[in-house]
C-alpha positions in Angstrom: -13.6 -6.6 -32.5 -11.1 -8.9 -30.8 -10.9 -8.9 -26.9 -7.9 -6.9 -25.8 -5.7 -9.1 -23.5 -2.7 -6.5 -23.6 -2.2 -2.4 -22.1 0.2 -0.4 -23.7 1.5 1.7 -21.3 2.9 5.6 -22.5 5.3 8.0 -21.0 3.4 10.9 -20.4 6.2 13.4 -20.9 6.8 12.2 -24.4 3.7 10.1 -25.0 6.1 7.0 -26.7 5.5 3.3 -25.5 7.8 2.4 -22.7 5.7 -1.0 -21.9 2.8 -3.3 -21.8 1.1 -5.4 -19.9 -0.9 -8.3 -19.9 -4.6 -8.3 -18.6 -5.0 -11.2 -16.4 -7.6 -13.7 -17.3 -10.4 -15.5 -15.0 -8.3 -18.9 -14.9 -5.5 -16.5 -13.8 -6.9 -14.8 -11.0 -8.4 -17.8 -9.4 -5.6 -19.6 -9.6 -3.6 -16.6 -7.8 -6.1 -16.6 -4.9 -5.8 -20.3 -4.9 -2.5 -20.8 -4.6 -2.4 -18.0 -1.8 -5.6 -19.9 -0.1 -3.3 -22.7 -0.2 -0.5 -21.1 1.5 -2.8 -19.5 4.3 -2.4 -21.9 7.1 0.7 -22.2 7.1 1.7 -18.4 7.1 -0.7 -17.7 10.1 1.4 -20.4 11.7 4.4 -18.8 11.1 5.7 -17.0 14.1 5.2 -13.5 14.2 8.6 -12.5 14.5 9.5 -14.4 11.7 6.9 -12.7 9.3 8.5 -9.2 10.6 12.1 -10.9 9.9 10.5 -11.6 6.3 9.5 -8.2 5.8 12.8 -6.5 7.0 14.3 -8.4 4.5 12.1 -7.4 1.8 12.9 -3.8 3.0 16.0 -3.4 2.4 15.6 -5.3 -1.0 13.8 -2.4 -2.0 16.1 0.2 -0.4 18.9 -1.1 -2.7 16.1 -1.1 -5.6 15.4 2.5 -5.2 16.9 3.9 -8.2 15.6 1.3 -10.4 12.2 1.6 -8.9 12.0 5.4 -9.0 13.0 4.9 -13.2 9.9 2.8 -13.5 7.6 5.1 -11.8 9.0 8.4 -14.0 8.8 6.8 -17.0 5.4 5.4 -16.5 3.6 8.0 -14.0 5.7 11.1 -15.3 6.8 11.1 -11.2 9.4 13.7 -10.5 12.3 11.0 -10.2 13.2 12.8 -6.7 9.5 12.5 -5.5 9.5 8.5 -6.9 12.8 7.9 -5.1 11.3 9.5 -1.9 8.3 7.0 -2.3 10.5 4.1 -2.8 12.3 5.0 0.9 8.8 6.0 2.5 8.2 2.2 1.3 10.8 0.7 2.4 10.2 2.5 6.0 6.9 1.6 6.3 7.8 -2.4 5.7 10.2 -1.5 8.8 7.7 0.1 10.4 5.5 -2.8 10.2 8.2 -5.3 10.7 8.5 -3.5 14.1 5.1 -3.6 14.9 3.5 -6.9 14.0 5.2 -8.7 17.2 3.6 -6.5 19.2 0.1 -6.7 17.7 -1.9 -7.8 21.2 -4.6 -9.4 22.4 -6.4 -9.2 25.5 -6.9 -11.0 28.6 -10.3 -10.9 30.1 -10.8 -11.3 34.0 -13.6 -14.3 34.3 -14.1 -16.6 37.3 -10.5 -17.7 39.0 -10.3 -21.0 37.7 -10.9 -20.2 33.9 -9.0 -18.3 31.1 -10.7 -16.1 29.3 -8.7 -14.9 26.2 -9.2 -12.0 23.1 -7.4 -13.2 20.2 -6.0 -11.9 17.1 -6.6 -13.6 14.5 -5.3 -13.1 10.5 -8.3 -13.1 8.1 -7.0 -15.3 5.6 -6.4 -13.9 1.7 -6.4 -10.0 1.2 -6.8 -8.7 -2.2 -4.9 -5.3 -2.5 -5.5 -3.1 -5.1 -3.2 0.2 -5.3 -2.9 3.4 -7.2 -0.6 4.7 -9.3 0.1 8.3 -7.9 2.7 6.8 -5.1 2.6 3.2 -5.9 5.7 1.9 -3.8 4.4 4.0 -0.2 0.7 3.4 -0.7 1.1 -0.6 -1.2 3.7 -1.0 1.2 1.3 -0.2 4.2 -1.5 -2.3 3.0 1.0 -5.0 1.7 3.0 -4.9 5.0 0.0 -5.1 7.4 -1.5 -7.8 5.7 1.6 -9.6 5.6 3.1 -9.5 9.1 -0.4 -9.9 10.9 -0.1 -13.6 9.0 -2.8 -12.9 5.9 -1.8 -14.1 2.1 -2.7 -11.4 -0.4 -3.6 -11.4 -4.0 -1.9 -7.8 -5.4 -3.0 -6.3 -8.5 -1.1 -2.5 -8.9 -2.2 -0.1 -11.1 -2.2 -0.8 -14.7 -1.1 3.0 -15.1 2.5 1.6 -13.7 2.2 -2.1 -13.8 5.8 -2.3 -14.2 6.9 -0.1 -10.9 4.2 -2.0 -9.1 5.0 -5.2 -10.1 8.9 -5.3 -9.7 7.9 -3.9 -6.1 5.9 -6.6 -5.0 8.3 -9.1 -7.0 10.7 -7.5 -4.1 9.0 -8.6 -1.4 7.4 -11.8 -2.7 11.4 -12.8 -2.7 11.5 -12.9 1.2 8.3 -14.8 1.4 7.1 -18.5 1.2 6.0 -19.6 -2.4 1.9 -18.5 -2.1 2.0 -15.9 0.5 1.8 -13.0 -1.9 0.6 -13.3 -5.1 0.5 -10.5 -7.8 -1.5 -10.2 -10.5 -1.5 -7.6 -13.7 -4.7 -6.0 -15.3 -7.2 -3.1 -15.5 -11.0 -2.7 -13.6 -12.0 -6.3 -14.9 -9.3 -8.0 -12.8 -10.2 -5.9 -9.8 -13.7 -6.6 -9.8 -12.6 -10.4 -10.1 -11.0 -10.1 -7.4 -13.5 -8.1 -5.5 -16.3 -10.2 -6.2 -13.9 -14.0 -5.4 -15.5 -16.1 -3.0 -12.2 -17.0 -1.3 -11.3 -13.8 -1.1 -11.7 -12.2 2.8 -10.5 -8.3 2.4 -10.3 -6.3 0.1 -8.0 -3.4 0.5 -8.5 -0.5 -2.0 -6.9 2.9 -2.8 -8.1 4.7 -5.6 -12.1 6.2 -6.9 -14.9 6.1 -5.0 -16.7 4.6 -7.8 -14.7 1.7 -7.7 -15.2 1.5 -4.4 -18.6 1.7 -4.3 -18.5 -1.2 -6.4 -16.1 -3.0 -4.0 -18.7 -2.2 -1.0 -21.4 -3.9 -3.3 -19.4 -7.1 -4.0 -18.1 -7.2 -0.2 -21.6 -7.2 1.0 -22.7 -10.2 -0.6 -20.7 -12.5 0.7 -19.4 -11.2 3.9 -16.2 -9.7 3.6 -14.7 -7.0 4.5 -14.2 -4.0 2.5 -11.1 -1.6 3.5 -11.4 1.6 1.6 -9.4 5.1 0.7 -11.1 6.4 -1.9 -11.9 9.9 -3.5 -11.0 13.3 -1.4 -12.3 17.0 -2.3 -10.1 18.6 0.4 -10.8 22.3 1.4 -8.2 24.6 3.0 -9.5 27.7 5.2 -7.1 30.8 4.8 -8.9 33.0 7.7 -7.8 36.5 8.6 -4.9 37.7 10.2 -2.6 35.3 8.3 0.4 36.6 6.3 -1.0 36.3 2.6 2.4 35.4 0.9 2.7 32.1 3.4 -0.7 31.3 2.8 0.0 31.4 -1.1 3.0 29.0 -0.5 1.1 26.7 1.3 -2.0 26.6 -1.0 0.2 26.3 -4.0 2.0 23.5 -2.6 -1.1 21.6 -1.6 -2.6 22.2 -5.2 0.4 21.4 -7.2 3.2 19.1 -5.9 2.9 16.0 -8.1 1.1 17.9 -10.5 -2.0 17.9 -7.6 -1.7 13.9 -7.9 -2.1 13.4 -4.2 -4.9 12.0 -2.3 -5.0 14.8 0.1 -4.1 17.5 -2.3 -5.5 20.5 -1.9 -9.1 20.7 -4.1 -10.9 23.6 -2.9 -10.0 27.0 -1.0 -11.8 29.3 0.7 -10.6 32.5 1.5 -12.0 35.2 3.9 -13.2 38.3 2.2 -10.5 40.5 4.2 -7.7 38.9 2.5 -8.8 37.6 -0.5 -6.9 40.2 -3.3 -3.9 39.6 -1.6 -3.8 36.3 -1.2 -5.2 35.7 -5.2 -2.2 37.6 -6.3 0.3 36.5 -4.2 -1.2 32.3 -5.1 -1.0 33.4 -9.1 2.4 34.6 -8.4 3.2 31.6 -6.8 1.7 29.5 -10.1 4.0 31.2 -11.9 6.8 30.2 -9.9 5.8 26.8 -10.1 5.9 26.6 -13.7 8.6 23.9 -14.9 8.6 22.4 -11.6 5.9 20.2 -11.7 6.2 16.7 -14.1 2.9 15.4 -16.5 -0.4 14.2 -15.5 -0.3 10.3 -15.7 -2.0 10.2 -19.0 -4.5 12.0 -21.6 -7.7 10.8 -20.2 -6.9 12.1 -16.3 -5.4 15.8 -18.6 -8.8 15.4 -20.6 -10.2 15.5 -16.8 -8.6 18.4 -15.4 -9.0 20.9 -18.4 -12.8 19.8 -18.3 -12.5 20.7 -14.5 -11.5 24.0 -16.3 -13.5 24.7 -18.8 -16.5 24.2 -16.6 -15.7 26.5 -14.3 -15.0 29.4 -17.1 -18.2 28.6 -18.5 -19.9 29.3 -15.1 -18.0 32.6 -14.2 -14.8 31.4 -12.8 -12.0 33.9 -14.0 -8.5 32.4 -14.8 -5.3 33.9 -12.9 -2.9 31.6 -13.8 -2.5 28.9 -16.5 -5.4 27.3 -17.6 -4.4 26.7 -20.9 -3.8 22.9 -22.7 -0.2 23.2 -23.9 1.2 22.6 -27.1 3.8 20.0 -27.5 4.6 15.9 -26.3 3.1 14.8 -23.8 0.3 15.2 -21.0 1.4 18.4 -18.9 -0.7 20.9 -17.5 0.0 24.2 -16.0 -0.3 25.4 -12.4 -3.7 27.3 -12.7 -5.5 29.8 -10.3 -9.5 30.1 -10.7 -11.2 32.9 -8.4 -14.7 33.6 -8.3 -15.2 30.4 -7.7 -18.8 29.3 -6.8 -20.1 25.9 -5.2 -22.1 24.3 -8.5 -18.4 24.3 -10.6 -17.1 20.8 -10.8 -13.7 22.0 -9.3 -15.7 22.8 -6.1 -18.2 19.4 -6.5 -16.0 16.9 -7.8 -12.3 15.7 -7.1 -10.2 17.0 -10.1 -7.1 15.3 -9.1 -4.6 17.8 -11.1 -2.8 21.3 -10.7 -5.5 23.7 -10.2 -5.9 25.6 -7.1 -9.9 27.1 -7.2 -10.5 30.1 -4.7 -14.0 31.0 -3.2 -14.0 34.4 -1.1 -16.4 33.3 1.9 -17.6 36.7 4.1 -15.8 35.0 7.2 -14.3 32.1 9.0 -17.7 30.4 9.9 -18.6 30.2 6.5 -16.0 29.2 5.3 -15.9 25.9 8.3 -20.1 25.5 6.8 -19.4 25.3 3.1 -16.7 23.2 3.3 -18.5 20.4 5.5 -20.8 21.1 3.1 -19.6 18.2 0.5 -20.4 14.3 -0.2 -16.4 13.5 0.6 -14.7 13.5 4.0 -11.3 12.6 3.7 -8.9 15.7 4.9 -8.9 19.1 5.2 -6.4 22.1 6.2 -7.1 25.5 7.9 -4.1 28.3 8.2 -5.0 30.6 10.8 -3.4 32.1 13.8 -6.5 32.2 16.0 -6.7 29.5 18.4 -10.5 29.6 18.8 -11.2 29.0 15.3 -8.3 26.1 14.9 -9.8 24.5 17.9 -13.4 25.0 15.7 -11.9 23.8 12.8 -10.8 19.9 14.4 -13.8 19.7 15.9 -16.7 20.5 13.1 -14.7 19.2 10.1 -16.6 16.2 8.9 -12.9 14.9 7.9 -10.7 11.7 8.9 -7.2 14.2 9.2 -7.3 18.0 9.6 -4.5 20.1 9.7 -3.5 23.2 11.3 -1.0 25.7 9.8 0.6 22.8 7.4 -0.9 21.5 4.7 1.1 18.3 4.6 2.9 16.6 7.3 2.1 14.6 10.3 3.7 12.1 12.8 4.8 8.5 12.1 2.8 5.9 13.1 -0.6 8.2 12.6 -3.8 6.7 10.7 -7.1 8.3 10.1 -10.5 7.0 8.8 -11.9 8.7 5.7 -15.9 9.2 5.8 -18.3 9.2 3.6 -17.7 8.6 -0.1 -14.3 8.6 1.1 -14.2 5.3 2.6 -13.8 3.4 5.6 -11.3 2.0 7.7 -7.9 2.5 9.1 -5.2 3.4 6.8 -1.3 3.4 7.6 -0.5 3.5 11.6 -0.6 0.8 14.1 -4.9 0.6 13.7 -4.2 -0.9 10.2 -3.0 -4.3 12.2 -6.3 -4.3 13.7 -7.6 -3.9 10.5 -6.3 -6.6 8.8 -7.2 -9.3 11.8 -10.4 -10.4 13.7 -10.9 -10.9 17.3 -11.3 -14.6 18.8 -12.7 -14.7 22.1 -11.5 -17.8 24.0 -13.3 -19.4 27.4 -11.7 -22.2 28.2 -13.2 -24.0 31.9 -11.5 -26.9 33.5 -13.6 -30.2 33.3 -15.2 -31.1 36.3 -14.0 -33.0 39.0 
């Protein structure tokens, strides 16, 4: 069989070919991280205010690209074209955000004997390879791509080949504002990333996406030194304890589980409920399914639907009883419907695994201490959400999740400028939020004596 050096890429709400995409070779990809080795020096030279001028520019290149951009992403990803232009803005703010912040990236001064200096440095770590997803491609790589850039690094960026094209025209945005070399994009599936990965000249590696890739990325890291920067895979759990209102819960589990067709990295995977509320709160969430029914856009493709459903299935098979959707539809392309599973035990894959779609699986835990146990109980650490009205238990809930976010009475939201570290298979490292800077540089430490006299 021939080697396949082209991806046809389908729209998953009709399954017809909307594009395709070469598969970088290994000429190709070294001579991407080449030419950005080349450029390094000079771009960590580069005043940091006029890296931060380069990415404001780039900004609002993409601002006026927005509607083009969000196109892409629908017709490739199946995106609600509101919630693509939304990622395209939270893009282009983030580049801000980082334009803003990269001149005032700091070092320290250290107090040594009076007649030396004594300096902590920042320093860039020379080429970053960033390799992004395809459930919010424009937001996700603009805060690795911006960091990287503005702290003085070159970066070799290969998006997802599930939207090559939205990923590629972004980063052709900013690469417009930037000296030839300084970012460098490259197109392909798994093989290019684990060329990349593996490089020599390659320093970071910044990955969103499975934990099985980025176990893989850890491996290739750790033979030659570099750093590995890491959001991967999420089973997030949300606590509905007592004393709630059940039809507020519902709204908030349903949006966690299904906005974006539960494509989000801190959707909501599991629930646990507290015996005293869970009828309510089953009927009011398969209620809430219902209602959601039309408003929710394709899963990116067959395979991730073939995923999902198998999520499903599993859980049928093992005594899981369906109260909303559940079904494959009939018809074009890859939808799915907003389901509701109860009965819900620990061994189901929906419980064990990430299933990265629109189901919403309920356990029914005797109480609130259980239900803060079983879900520390599990191999991912990424987020989690609690909804309860007792300050005790949301005080509990901070503290003993094994998670890098938890939050209270929301189950999406937060301030600007915040970060968190994922744990375990999760990954490590910063992401988003001024610690990402820090992230993407090394410390120098500087001791500088007079000669003697």
């Amino acid at each position: 069989m021939p080697e396949t050096h082209e991806l046809t890429i389908h729209d998953p709400r009709t399954g017809e070919p909307v594009g395709r995409t070469r598969i970088a070779g290994a000429a190709e990809c070294r001579a991407a991280i080449e030419r950005a080795r080349g450029a390094a020096a000079s771009w960590a030279r580069t005043s940091a205010a006029d890296r931060a001028a380069a990415l404001t520019s780039a900004a609002a290149a993409v601002r006026a690209a927005a509607a083009e951009l969000a196109e892409l992403n629908e017709r490739e990803t199946g995106k609600l074209v509101a919630d693509a232009r939304g990622g395209v803005e939270a893009g282009a703010a983030t580049l801000v955000q980082y334009a803003e912040l990269g001149p005032l990236h700091r070092g320290r001064s250290l107090h040594g004997t009076w007649s030396a200096t004594d300096l902590m440095v920042p320093e860039p770590r020379g080429v970053v390879a960033v390799l992004t997803p395809w459930n919010d491609p424009v937001a996700v790589a603009a805060g690795l791509l911006g960091a990287a850039l503005v702290t003085g690094n070159t970066v070799v960026h290969k998006p997802s080949e599930r939207c090559p094209a939205t990923g590629r025209r972004f980063a052709e945005l900013l690469a417009q504002s930037l000296p030839k070399g300084v970012l460098e994009i490259v197109d392909g599936d798994a093989t290019v990333g684990a060329q990349l990965a593996a490089a020599e000249d390659v320093d970071v590696v910044a990955h969103v996406g499975s934990s099985s890739t980025g176990r893989a990325i850890t491996r290739a890291c750790a033979e030659r030194g570099a750093k590995a920067l890491l959001e991967n895979g999420g089973n997030d759990a949300l606590i509905v304890d007592a004393g709630v209102d059940t039809g507020w819960a519902a709204q908030q589990a349903a949006l966690g589980s299904f906005a974006n067709a539960g494509q989000i990295c801190v959707s909501v995977e599991r629930i646990f409920v507290v015996e005293s509320l869970a009828d309510a709160f089953t009927r009011a969430l398969a209620d809430e399914a219902r209602a959601w029914v039309g408003r929710i856009g394709p899963l990116v493709d067959e395979r991730q639907r073939e995923q999902v459903h198998l999520h499903v299935a599993d859980a049928v098979k093992r005594g899981a009883t369906v109260r909303a959707g559940g079904e494959v539809p009939s018809g074009p392309g890859t939808f799915y419907p907003p389901t509701v599973l109860t009965d819900c035990t620990r061994d189901m894959l929906v419980f064990q695994e990430e299933t990265f779609g629109p189901v919403a699986p309920v356990r029914t835990v005797p109480d609130f201490a259980t239900a803060i146990t079983e879900s520390a109980d599990d191999r991912y650490g990424l987020a989690a959400s609690v909804l309860t009205a007792d300050m005790h238990h949301a005080q509990q809930a901070w503290r003993d999740l094994p998670v890098g976010t938890v939050k209270i009475n929301d189950v999406f939201g937060g301030a600007p400028g915040g970060a968190s570290q994922p744990r375990k298979a999760s990954g490590s490292g910063f992401g988003f939020g001024p610690e990402l800077l820090d992230e993407m540089t090394v410390m120098k430490v500087v001791h500088w004596s007079p000669p003697p006299t």
